[in-house]
C-alpha positions in Angstrom: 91.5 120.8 120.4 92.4 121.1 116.6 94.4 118.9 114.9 97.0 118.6 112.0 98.3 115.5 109.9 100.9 115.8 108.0 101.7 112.7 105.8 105.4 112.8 105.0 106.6 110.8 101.9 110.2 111.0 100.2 109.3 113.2 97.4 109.8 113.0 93.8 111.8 114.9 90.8 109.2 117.6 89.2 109.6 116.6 85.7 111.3 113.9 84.1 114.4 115.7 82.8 118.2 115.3 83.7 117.9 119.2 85.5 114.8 118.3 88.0 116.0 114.6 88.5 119.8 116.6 88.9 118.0 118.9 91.7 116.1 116.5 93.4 119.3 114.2 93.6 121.3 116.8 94.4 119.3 117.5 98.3 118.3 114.1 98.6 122.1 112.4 98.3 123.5 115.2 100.1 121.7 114.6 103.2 124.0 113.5 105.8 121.2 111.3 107.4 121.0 109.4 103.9 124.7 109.2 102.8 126.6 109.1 106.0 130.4 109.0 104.6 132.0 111.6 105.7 131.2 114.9 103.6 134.7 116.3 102.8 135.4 112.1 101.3 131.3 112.0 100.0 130.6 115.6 98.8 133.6 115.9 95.6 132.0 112.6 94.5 128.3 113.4 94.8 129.3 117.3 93.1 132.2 115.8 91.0 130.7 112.3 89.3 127.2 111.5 90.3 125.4 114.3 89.6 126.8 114.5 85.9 126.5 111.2 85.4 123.2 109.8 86.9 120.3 112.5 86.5 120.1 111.4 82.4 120.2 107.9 82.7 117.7 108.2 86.0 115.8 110.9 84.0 114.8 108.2 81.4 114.0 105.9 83.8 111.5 108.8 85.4 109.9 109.4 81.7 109.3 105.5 81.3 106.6 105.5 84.0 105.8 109.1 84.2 101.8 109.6 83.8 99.8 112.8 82.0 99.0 113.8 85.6 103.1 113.6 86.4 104.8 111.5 89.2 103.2 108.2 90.2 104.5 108.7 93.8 102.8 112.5 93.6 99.7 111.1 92.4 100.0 108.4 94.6 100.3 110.9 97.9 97.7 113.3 97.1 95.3 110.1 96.8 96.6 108.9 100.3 96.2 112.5 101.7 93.1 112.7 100.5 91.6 109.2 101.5 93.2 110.1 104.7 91.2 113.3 105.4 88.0 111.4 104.4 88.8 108.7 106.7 89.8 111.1 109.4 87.0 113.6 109.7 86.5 117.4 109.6 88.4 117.5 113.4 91.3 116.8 111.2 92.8 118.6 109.2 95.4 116.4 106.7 98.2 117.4 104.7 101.1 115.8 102.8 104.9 117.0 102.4 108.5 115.5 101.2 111.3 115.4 102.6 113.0 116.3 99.8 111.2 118.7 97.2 108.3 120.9 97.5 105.8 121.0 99.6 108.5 120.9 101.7 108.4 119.8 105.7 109.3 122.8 107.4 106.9 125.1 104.6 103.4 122.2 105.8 104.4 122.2 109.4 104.6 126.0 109.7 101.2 126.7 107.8 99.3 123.6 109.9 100.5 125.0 113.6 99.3 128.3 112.1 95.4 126.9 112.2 96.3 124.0 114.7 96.6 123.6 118.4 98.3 120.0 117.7 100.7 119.0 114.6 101.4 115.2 114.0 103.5 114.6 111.6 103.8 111.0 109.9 106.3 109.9 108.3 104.9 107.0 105.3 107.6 104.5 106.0 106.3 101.9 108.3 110.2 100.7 108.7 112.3 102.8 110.7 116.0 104.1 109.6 117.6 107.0 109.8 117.7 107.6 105.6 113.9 107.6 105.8 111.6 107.8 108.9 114.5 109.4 110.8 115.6 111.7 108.5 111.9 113.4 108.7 111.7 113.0 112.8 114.9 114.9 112.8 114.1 118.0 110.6 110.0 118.0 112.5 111.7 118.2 115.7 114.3 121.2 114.1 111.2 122.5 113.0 109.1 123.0 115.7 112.2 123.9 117.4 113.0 126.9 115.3 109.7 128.3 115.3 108.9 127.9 119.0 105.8 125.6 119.0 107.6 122.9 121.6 105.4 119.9 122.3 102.9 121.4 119.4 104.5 119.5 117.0 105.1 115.4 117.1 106.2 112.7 115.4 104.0 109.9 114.8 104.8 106.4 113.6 102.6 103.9 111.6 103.8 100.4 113.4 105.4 97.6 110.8 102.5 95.5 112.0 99.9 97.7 112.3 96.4 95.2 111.8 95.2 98.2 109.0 98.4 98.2 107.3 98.2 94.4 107.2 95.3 93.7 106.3 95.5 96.4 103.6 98.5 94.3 102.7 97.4 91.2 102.2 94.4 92.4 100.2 96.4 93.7 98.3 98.2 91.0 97.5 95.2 88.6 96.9 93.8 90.6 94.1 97.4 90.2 92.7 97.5 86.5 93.5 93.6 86.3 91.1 95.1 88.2 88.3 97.7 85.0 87.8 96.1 82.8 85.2 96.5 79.7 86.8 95.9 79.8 90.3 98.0 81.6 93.2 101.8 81.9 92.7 104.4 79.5 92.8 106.3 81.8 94.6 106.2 85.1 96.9 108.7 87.8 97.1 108.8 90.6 100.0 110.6 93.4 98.6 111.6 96.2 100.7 114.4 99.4 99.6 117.5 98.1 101.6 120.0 100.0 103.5 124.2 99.2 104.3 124.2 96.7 106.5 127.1 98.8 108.8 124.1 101.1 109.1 121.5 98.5 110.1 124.3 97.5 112.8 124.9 100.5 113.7 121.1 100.9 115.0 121.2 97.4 116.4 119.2 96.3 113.4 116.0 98.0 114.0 115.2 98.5 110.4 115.7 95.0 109.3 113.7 93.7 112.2 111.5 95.7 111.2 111.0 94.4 107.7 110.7 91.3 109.4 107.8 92.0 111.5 105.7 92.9 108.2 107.1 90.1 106.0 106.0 87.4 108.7 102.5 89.6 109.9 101.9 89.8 105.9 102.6 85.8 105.7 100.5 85.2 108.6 97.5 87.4 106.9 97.2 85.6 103.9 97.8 82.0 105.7 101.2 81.8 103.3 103.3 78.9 103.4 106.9 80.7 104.7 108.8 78.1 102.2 107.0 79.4 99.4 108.2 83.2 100.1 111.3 85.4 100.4 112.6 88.6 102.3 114.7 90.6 100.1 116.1 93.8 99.6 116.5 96.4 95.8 117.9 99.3 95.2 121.5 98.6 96.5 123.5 101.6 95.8 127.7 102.4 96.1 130.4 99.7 96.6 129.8 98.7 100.4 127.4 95.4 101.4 123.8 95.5 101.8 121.4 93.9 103.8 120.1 90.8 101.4 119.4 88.8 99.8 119.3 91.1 96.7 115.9 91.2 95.1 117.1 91.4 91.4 119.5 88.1 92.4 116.7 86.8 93.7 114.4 87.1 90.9 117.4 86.3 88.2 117.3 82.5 90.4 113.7 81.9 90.9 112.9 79.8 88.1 115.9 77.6 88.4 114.2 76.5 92.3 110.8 76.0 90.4 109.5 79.4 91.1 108.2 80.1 87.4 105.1 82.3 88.4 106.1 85.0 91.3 104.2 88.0 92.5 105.9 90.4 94.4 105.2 92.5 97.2 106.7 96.0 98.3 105.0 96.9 101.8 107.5 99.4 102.4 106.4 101.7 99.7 103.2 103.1 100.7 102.7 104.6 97.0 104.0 103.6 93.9 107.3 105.2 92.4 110.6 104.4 90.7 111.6 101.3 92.7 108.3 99.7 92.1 106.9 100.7 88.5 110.6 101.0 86.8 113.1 98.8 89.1 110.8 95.8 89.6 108.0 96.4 86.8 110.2 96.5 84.2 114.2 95.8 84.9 113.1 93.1 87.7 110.4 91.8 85.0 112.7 90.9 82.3 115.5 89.9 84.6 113.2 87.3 85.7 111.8 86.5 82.3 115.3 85.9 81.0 115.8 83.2 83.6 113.3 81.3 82.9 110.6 83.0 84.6 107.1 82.8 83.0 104.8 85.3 85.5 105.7 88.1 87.6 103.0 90.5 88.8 103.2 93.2 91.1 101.2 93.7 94.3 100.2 97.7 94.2 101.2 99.6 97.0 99.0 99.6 100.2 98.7 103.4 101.4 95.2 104.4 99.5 93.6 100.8 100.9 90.8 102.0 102.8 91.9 100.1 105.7 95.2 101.7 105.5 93.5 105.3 105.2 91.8 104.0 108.4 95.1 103.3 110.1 96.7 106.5 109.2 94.1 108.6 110.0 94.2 107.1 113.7 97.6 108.8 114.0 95.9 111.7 114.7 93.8 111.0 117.4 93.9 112.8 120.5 
């Protein structure tokens, strides 16, 4: 039988100017699945203030990490599809999409079941919510819907545990832990992109569990003291509570507890992108520098770890 992978990341503005940051903004925020106030209260306000506001000031954030070959996080999925497909084998065939952007979902899943007898489709957020891994489940299953192909197409899932994606990790971090110049780090910090705590409720806090299941699998890989690390989550956006602790509070009282040299860790970003490079790398850096801190290094993403090529590719197995 034939087979299709389709890797499935967020996706990524095309350039780094306020119109494609404006664009990509524009379908991302609108998505009811991401934003879930109601649309006649959340729509004036996304059309109205945000998107005249935001795309400039996110657009110079973009063109602060933005590389001669573009995106980090496009870079950063092409090199995961394509470890992926080495890792998986000519019966294989892979492919990447984003939800929001081109290639877009519906556009990969069409052309794969055109050469394929089976279509899995994998979303690269080992954490489930609906603003992320759901949001993809719910437009493959529309998908295959609307163009017939029933039990063709399926969702996969890469588990928060998953031994690859560990291990990947973990090694991961330990080449981040030998680029400190004095041993290990005082201190390390999970990071993962939060979500309203009303909506982690409201799916009987899967997604936080979630993140909890990597943190302490992560911790239990590298033989980590759990005293000498914290779970916390960035990105917090709009005036309602978030799950926390906050990452940037987080790193802004590090050095007061003794923490001076911290590396942090971001396993639920499979490839590097704005909330890694910009948010932590350079806003979270001198947040913590500020306070007092004196070392902060970054643990790169996981997804083009051999070992978590290795674990993706399985997802297509018959």
């Amino acid at each position: 039988m034939s087979r299709a992978l389709i890797l499935v990341n967020l996706g990524t503005p095309a350039a780094p100017t306020p119109e494609a940051v404006r664009a990509f903004l524009g379908e991302f925020l609108a998505d009811p699945m991401v934003v879930d106030w109601p649309r006649w209260l959340w729509l004036p306000v996304l059309r109205g203030i945000i998107l005249r506001t935001r795309p400039a000031k996110t657009a110079a954030m973009y063109r602060a990490i933005w590389r001669p070959e573009g995106s980090p996080l496009a870079a950063g999925t092409v090199r995961v599809a394509a470890g992926v497909q080495e890792a998986a084998g000519d019966d294989v065939t892979v492919s990447f999409a984003y939800r929001y952007g081109a290639p877009r979902v519906d556009a990969v899943i069409e052309k794969a079941a055109s050469r394929a007898e089976r279509v899995h489709v994998l979303p690269l957020f080992p954490q489930r919510t609906a603003s992320s891994s759901g949001t993809i489940e719910e437009l493959t299953r529309a998908t295959a819907e609307r163009l017939g192909l029933g039990d063709r197409v399926e969702p996969a899932a890469l588990e928060p545990d998953d031994p690859g994606y560990v291990d990947a990790l973990a090694e991961r971090a330990e080449a981040a832990f030998a680029r400190f110049e004095s041993g290990p780090p005082d201190h390390l910090l999970i990071s993962f992109h939060g979500i309203p705590a009303r909506v982690d409720r409201s799916e009987g806090a899967r997604y936080s569990a979630d993140c909890e299941r990597t943190a302490r699998a992560l911790l239990a890989a590298l033989d980590w003291d759990p005293g000498r690390a914290t779970l916390a989550y960035q990105s917090r956006f709009g005036p309602e509570r978030w799950l926390g602790p906050a990452t940037a509070d987080e790193l802004a009282k590090l050095p007061a507890r003794g923490a001076r040299r911290v590396a942090i860790a971001t396993p639920g970003f499979l490839t590097p992108g704005l909330e890694t490079i910009e948010e932590l790398g350079i806003r979270g850096r001198k947040t913590f520098l500020e306070a007092g801190g004196e070392e902060l290094r970054l643990v790169d993403p996981p997804g083009d770890h051999p070992l978590c090529l290795a674990a993706l590719a399985r997802k297509a197995a018959p």
